[in-house]
Backbone as a ProteinNet text record, in pm:
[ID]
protein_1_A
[PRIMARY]
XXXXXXXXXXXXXXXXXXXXXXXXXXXXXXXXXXXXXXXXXXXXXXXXXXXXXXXXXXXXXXXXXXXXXXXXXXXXXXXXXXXXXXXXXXXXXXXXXXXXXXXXXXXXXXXXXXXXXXXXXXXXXXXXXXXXXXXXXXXXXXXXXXXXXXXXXXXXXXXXXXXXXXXXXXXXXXXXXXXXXXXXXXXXXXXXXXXXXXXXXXXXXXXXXXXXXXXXXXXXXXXXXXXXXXXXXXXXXXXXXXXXXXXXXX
[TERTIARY]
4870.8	4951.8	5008.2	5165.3	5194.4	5122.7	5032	5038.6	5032	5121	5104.5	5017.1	5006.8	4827.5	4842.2	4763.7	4797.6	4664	4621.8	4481.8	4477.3	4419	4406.2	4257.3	4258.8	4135.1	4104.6	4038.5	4006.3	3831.3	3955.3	3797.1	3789.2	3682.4	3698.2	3678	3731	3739.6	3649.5	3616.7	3464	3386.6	3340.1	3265.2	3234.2	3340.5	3352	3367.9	3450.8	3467.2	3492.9	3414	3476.9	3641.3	3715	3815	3950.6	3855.7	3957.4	4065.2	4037.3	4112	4049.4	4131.3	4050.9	4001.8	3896.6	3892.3	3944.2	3938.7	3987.1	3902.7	3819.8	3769.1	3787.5	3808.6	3850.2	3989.8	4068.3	4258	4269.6	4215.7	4265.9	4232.3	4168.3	4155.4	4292.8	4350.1	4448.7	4610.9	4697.6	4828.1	4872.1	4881.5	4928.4	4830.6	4840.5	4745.5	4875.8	4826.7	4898.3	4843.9	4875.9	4861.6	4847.6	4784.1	4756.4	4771.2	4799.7	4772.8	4801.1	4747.1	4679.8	4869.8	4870.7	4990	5050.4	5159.3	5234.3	5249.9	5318.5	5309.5	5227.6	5206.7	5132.3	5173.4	5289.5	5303.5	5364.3	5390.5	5349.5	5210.9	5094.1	4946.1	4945.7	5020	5002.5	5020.9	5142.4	5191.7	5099.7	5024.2	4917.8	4838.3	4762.4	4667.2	4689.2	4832.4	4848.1	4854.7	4913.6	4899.8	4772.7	4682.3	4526.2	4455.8	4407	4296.7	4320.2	4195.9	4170.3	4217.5	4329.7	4327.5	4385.8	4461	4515.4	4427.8	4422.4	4374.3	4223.1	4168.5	4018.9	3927.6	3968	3885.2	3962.6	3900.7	3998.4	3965.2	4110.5	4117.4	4076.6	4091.9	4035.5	4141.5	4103.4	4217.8	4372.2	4453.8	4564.5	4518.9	4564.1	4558.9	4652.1	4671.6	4769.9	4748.2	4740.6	4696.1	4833.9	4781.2	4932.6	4939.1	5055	5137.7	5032.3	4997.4	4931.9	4793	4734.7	4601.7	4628.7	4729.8	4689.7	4769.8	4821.8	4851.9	4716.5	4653.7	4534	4450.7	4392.5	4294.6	4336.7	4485.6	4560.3	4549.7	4520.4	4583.7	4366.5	4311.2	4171.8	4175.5	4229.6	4222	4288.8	4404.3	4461.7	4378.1	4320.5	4271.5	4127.7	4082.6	3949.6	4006.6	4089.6	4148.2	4190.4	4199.7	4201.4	4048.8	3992	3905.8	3769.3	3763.6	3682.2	3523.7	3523.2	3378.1	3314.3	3443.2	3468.1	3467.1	3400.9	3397.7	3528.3	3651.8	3733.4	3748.2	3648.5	3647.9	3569.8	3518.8	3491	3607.3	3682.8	3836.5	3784	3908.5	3882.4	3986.6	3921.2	4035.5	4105.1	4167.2	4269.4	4184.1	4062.1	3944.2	3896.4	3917.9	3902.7	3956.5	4086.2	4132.7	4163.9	4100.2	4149.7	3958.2	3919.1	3781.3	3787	3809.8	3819	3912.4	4007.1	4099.4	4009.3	3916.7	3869.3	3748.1	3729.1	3601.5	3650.3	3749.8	3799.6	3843.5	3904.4	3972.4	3815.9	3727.8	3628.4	3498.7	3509.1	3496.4	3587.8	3693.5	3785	3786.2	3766.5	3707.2	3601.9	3480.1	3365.8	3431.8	3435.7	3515.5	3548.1	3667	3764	3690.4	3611.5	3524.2	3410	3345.5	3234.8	3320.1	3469.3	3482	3607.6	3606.5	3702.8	3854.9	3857.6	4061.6	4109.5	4243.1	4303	4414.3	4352	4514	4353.4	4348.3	4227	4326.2	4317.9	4418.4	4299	4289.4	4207	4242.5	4140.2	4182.3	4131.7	4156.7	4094.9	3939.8	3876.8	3741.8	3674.3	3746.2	3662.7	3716.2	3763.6	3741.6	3563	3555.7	3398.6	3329.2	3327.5	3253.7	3248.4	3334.9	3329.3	3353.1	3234.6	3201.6	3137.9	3028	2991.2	3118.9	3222.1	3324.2	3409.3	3354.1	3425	3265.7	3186.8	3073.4	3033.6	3064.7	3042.2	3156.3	3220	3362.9	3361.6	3321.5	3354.7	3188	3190.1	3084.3	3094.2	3016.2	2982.7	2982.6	3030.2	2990.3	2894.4	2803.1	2717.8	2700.7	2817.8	2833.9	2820.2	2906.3	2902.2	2801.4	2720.9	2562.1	2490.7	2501.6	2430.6	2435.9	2575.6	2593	2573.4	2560.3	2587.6	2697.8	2699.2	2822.2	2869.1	2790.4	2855.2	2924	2894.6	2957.4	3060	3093	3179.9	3312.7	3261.3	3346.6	3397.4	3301.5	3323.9	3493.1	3438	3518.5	3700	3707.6	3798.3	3868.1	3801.2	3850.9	3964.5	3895.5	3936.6	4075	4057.1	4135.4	4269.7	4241.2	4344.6	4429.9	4369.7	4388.6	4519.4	4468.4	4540.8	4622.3	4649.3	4791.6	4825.2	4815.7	4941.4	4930.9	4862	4876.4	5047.7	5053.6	5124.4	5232.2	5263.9	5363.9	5440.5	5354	5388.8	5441.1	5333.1	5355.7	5402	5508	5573.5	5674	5703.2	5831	5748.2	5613	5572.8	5496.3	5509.3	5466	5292.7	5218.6	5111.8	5006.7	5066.8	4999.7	4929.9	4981.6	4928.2	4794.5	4768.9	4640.2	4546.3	4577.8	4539.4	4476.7	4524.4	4467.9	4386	4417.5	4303.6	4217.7	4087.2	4040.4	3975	4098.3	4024.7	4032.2	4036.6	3978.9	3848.5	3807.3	3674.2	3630.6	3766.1	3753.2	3679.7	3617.3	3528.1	3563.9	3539.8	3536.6	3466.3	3406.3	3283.4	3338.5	3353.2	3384.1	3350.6	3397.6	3302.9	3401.3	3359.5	3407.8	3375.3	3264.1	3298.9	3355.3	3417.9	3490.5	3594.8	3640.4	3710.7	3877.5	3969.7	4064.1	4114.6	4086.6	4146.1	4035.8	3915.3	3834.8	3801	3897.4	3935.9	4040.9	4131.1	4247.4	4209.1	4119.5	4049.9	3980.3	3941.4	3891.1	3952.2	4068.7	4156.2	4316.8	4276.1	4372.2	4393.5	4279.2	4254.9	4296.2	4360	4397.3	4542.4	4600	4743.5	4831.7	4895.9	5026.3	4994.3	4850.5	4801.1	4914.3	4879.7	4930.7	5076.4	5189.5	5320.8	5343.1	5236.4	5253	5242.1	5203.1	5161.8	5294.6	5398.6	5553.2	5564.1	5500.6	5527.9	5439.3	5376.3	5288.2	5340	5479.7	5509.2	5511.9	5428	5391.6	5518.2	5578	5686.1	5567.1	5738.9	5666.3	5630.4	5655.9	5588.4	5450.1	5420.6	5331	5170	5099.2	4958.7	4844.1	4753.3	4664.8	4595.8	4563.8	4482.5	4533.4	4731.8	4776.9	4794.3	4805.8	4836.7	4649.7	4561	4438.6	4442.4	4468.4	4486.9	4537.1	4660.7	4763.3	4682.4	4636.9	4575.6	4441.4	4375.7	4253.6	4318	4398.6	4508.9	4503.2	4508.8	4583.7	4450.4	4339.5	4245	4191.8	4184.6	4100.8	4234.4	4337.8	4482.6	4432.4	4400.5	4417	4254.5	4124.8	4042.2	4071.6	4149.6	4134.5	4232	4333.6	4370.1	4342.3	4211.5	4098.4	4173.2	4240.3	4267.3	4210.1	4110.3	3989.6	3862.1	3801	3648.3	3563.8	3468.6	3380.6	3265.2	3175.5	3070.4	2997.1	2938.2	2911.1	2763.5	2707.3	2610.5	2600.4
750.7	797.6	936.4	945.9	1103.6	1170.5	1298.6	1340.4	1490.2	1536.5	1640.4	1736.4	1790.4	1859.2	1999.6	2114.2	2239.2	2292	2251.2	2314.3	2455.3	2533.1	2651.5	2722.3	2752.9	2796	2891.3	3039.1	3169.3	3164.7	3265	3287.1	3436.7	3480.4	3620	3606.2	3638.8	3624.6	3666.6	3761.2	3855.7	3726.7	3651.1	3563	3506.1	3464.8	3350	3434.4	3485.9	3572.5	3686.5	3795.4	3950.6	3969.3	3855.2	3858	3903	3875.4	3887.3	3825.1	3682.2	3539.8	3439.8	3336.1	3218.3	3109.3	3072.8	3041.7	2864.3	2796.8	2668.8	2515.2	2546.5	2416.1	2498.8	2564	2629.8	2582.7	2613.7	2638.2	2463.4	2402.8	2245.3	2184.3	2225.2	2206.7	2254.7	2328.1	2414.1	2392.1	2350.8	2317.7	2444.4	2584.3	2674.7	2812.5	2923.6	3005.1	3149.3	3262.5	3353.6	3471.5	3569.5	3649.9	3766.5	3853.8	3965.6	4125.7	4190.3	4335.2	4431.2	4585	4692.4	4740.3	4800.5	4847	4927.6	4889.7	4999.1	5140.5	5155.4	5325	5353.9	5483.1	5520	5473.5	5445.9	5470.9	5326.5	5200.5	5078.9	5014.4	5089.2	5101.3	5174.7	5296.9	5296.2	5230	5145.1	5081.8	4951.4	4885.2	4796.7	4847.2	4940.5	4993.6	5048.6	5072.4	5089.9	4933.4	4882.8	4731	4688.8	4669.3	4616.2	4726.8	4843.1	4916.6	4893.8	4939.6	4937.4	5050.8	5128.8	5233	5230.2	5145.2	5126.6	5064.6	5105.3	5051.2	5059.7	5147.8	5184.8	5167.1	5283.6	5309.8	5306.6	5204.5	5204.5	5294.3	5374.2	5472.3	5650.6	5594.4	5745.6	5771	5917	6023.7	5925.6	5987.8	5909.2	5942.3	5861.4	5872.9	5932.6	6046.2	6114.4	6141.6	6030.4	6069.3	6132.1	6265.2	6317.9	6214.5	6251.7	6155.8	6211.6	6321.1	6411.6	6325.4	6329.7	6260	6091	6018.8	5891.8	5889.3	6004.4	6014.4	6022.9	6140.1	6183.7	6060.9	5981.3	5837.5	5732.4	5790.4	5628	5642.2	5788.8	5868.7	5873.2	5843.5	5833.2	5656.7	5589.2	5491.5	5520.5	5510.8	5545	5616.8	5784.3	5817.8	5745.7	5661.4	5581.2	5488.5	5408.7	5337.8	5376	5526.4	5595.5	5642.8	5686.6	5746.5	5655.5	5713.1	5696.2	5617.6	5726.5	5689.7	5601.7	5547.6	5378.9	5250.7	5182.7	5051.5	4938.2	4955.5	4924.6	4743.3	4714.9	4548.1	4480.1	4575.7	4566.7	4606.1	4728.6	4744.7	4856.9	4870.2	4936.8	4881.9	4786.3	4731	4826.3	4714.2	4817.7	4787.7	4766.4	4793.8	4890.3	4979.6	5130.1	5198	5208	5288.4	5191.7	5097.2	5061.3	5120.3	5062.5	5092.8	5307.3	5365.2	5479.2	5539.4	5530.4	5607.1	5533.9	5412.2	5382.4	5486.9	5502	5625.2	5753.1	5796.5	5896.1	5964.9	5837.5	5869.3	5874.6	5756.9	5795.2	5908.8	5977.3	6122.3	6225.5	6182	6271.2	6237.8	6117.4	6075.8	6158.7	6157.5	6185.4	6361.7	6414.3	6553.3	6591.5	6480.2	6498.1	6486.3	6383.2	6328	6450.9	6536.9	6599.1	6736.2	6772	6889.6	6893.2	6796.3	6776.7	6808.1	6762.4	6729	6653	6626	6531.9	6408.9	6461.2	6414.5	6434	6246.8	6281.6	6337.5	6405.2	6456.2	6437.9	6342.5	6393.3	6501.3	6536.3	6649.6	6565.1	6657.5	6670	6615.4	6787.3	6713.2	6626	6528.8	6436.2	6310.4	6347.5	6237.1	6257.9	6380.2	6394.6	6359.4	6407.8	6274.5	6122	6062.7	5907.8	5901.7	5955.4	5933.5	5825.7	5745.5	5615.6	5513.2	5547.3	5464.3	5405.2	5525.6	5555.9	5503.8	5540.1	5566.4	5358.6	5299.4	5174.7	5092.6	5096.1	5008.9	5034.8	5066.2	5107	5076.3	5016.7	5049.1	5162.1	5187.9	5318.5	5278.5	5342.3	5328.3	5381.7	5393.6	5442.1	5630.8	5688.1	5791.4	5839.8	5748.3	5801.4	5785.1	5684.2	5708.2	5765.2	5862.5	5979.9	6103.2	6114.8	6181	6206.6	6010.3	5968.9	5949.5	5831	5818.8	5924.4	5974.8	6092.4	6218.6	6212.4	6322.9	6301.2	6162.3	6099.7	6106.9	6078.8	6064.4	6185.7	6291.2	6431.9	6500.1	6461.3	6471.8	6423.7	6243.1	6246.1	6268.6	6296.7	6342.9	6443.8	6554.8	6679.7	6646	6563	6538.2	6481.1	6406.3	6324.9	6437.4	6527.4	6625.9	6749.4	6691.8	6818.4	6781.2	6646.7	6596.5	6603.4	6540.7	6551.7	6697.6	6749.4	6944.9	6982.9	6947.8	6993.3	6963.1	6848.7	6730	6838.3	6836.5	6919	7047	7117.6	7299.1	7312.7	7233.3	7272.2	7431.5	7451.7	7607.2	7681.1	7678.3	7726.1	7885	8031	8108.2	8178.5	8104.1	8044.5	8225.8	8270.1	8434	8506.2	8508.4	8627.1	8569.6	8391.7	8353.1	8376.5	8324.9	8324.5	8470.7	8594.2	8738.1	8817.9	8709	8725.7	8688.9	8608.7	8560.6	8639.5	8657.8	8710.3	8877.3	8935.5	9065.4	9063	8912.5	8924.1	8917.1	8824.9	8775.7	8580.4	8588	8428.6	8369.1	8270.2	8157.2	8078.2	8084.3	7945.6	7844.6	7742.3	7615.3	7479.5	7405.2	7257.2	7177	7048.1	6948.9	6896.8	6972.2	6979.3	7078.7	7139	7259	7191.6	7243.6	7216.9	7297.4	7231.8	7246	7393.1	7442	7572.2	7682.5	7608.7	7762.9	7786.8	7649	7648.9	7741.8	7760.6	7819	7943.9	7981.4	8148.7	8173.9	8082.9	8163.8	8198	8106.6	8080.2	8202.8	8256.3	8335.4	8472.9	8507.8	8663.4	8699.7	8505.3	8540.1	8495.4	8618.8	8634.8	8514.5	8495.9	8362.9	8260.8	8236.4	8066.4	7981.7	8077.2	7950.1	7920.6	8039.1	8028.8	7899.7	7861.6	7787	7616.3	7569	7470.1	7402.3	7446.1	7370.3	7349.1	7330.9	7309	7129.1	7128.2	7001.9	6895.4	6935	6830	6893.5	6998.7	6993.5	7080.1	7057.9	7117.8	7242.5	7320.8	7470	7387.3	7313.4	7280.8	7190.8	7165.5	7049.2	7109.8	7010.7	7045.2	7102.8	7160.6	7286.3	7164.3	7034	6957.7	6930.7	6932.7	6861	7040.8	7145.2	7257.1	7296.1	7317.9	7284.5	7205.7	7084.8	6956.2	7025.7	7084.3	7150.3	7257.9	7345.7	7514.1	7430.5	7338.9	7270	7209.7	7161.3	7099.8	7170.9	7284.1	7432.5	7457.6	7486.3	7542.8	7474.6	7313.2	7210.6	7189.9	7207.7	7211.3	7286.1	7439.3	7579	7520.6	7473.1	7429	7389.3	7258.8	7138.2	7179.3	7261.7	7327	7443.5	7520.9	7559	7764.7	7724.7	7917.7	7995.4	7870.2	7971.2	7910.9	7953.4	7857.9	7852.7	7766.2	7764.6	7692.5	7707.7	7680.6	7543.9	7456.8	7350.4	7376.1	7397.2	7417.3	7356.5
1697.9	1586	1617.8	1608.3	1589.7	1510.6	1487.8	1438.5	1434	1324.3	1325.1	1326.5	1407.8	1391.4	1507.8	1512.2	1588.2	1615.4	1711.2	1751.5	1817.5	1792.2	1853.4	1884.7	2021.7	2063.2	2125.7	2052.9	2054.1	2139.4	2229.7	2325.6	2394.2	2404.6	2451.9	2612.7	2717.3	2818.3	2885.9	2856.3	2907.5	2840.5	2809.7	2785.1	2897	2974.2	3082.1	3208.5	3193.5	3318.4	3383.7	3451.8	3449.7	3570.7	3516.8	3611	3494.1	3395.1	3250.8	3200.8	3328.1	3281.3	3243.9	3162.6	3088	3214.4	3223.1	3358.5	3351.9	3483.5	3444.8	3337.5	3370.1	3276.1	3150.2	3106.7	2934.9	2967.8	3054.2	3020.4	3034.6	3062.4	3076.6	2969	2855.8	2706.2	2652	2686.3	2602.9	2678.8	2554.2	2610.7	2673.7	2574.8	2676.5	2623.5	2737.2	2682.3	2674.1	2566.6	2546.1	2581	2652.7	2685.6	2596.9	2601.5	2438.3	2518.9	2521.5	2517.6	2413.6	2459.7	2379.7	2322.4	2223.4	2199.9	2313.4	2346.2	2432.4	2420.4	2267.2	2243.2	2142.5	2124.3	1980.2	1833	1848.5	1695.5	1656.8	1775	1761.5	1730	1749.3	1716	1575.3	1536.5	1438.7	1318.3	1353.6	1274.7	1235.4	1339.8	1319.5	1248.7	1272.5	1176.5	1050.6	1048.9	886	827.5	914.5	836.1	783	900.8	880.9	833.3	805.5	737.5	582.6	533.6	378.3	322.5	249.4	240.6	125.1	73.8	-81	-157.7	-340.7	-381.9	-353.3	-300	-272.6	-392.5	-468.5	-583.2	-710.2	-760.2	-937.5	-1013.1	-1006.4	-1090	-1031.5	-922.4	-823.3	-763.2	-714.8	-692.3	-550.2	-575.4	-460.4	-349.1	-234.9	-117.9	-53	-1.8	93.5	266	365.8	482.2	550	596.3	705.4	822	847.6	977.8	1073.2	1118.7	1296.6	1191.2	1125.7	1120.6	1205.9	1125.1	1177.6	1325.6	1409.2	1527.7	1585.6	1548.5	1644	1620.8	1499.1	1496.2	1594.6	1609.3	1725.9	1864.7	1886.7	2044	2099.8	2003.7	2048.5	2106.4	2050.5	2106.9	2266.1	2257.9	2379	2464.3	2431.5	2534.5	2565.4	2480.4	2510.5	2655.7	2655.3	2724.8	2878.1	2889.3	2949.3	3052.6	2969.3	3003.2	3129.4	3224.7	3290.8	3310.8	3188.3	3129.6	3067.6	3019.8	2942.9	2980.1	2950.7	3087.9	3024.6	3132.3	3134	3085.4	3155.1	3159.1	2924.8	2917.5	2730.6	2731.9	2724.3	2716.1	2575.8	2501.2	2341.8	2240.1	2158.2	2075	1983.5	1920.5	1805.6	1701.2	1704	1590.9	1606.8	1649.5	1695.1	1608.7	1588	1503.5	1392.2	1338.1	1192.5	1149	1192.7	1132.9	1119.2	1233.6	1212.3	1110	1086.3	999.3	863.1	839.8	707.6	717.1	767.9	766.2	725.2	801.5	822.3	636.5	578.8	447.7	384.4	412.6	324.1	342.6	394.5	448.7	313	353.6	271.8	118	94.6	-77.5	-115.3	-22.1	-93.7	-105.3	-58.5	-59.7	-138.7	-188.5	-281.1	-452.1	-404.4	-560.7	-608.9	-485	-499.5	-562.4	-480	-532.2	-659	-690.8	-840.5	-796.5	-631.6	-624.3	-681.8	-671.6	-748.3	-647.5	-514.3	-396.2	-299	-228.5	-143.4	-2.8	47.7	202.1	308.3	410.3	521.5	585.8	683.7	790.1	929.3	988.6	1145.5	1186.7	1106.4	1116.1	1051.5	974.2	904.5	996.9	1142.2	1238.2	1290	1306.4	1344.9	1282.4	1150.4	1044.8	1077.7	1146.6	1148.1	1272.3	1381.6	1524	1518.5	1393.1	1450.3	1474.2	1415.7	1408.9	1541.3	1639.1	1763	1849.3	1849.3	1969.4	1958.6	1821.1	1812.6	1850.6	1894.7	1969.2	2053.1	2164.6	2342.9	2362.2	2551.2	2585.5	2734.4	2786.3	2871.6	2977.8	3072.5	3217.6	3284.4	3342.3	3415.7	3373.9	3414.8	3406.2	3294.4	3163.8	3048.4	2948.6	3006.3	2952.2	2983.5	3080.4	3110.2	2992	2995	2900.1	2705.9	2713.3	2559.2	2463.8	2444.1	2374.4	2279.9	2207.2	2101.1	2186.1	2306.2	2376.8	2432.2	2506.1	2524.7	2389.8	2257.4	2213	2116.7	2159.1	2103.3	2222.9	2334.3	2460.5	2420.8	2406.6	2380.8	2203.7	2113.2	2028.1	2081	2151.7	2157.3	2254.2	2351.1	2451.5	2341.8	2237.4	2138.5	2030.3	2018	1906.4	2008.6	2126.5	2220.7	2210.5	2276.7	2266.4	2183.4	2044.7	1960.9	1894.6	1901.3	1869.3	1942.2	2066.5	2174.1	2100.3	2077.4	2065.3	1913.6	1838.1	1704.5	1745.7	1769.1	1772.8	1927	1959.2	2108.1	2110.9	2018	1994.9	1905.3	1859.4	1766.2	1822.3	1771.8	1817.7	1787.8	1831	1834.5	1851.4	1908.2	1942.8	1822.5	1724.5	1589.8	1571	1565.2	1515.6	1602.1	1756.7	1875.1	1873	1922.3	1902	1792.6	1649.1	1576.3	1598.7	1628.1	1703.4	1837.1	1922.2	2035.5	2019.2	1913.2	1870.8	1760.9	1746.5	1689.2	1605.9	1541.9	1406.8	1415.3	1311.8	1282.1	1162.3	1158.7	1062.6	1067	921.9	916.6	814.2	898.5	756.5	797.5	724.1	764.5	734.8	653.1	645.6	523	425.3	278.8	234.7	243.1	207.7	131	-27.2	-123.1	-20.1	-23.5	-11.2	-17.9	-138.1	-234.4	-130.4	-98.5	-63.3	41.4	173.1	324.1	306.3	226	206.8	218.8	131.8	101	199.2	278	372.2	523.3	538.8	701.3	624	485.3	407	500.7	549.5	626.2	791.8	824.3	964.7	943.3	999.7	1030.9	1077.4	965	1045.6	1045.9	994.7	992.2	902.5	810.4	698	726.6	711	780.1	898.9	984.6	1071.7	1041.4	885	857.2	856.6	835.6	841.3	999.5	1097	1168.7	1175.9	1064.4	1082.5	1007.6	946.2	858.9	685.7	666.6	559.3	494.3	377.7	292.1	235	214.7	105.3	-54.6	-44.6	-209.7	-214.5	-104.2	-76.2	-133.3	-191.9	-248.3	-122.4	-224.2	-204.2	-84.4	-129.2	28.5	140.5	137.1	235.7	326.4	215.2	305.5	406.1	315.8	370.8	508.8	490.4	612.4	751.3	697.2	818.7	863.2	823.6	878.7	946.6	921.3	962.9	1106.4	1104.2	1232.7	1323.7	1268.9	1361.2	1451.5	1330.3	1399.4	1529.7	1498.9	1573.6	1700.6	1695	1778.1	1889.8	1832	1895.2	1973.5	1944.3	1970.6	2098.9	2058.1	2152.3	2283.9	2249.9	2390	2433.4	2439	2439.3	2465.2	2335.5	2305.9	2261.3	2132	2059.5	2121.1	2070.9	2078.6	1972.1	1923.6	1809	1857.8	1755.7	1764.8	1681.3	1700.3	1601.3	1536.1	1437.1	1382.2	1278.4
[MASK]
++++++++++++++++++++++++++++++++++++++++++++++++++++++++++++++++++++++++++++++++++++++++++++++++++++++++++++++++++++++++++++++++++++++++++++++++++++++++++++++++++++++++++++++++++++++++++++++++++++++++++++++++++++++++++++++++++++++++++++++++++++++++++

C-alpha cells in the first residue's frame, strides 16, 4: 500500500562513533541523513536562543523583563569561545543548550535581585553570568588538561575571554583612560551581584567618567536606574576582562 507515512530517526553520533559520522548499519535504515552544525555567527545563535529560552511570561504579574543586547552577546560568545577552547573536548562538542539554558539562569539571577530589592524592570548584568556557572560547567566535558584545573575555572577563564570580546566590539573609540587611572591611583570598589541597581550606582558614582561611558553600551540618556546599573557593571567586568583593572573575588 502507498502510504503516506515519514519516519525519522535521531541519533547522537558520539553514540556510535568517535569519527562523528552515522556509521553504516544505522545509515542503511535511513533514506537520507542531514547534516547539523553549530551557528556560524553570533548573532545567528542569538537569534536561536532568543527563540528557544524561557524568558517571557516568567512570573505572573512580576516585574518586566529587560535583557541588554552586550548581555545576550556575551551568554552567546561563551558558547563560541567554549567551542574554541582547548580545554574542551572537542568530539562532546558544546551545544546551543549552552546558551539557552544560560541566559535562563542568568535572568533568573537577575529576578531574584530584582524581587529581593523592590525594582520594578528585572535588567541582568554581567555578573549574574557568574551566578549561573552551573549552567556552563554542566554542558561541556573536559579534556585531560582541563580537569586538572576544574571545570569552574575553565569556565571562569572563558567567561572572561567572552566578555573581552564583545567589550572590544562596543567600546572600540571609547576614551577608556579617566576610569582606568582611577583605579590605578588606588581607588576600590566593592560590589556583588545583589546589589540594588540605585546603590551600584552610588557606589561606581565616585569614579570619574564611568557613568558618561554607559552610551557607549547601547544605553539612552533616559534609560532606567537597572539598565544604566547593567552598563557601568559592563564597563567594570569589560575593563576586567581585558585586564586594565584587576579585582578580587571574595
Amino acid at each position: 500500500l502507498p502510504l503516506d507515512v515519514l519516519m525519522v530517526f535521531s541519533a547522537n553520533p558520539e553514540d556510535y562513533t568517535a569519527r562523528g559520522k552515522i556509521i553504516t548499519p544505522l545509515k542503511d535504515r535511513i533514506g537520507s541523513e542531514i547534516r547539523t552544525h553549530y551557528p556560524i555567527t553570533r548573532h545567528h545563535g542569538m537569534a536561536i536562543t532568543a527563540q528557544e529560552a524561557w524568558l517571557e511570561g516568567r512570573a505572573d504579574g512580576g516585574p518586566p523583563i529587560e535583557v541588554p543586547e552586550f548581555v545576550r552577546e556575551v551568554v552567546e560568545e561563551i558558547a563560541f569561545q567554549a567551542r574554541q577552547d582547548s580545554k574542551v573536548d572537542k568530539r562532546s562538542g558544546v551545544s546551543q543548550r549552552l546558551p539557552i539554558s544560560l541566559i535562563e539562569n542568568v535572568v533568573s539571577n537577575a529576578e531574584r535581585r530584582a524581587i529581593s530589592g523592590g525594582e520594578t524592570t528585572v535588567v541582568p548584568r554581567i555578573t549574574d553570568v557568574y551566578a549561573a556557572l552551573p549552567a556552563i560547567t554542566g554542558k561541556f566535558e573536559l579534556e585531560y588538561e582541563g580537569g586538572l584545573g576544574g571545570a569552574g575555572k575553565v569556565a571562569r577563564e572563558i567567561i572572561r575571554g567572552a566578555v573581552g570580546n564583545v567589550f572590544g566590539g562596543y567600546f572600540a573609540g571609547a576614551d577608556l583612560r579617566q576610569v582606568i587611572e582611577w583605579f590605578d591611583l588606588g581607588g576600590t570598589l566593592h560590589i556583588d551581584d545583589t546589589l540594588r541597581a540605585s546603590e551600584l550606582l552610588e557606589r561606581t558614582a565616585q569614579v570619574q567618567g564611568l557613568r558618561e561611558l554607559a552610551s557607549y553600551a547601547g544605553v539612552r540618556a533616559d534609560a532606567t536606574v537597572p539598565a544604566v546599573a547593567s552598563a557601568v557593571d559592563f564597563i567594570l567586568e569589560g575593563l576586567y576582562a581585558q585586564k586594565k583593572i584587576t579585582r578580587s573575588d571574595e
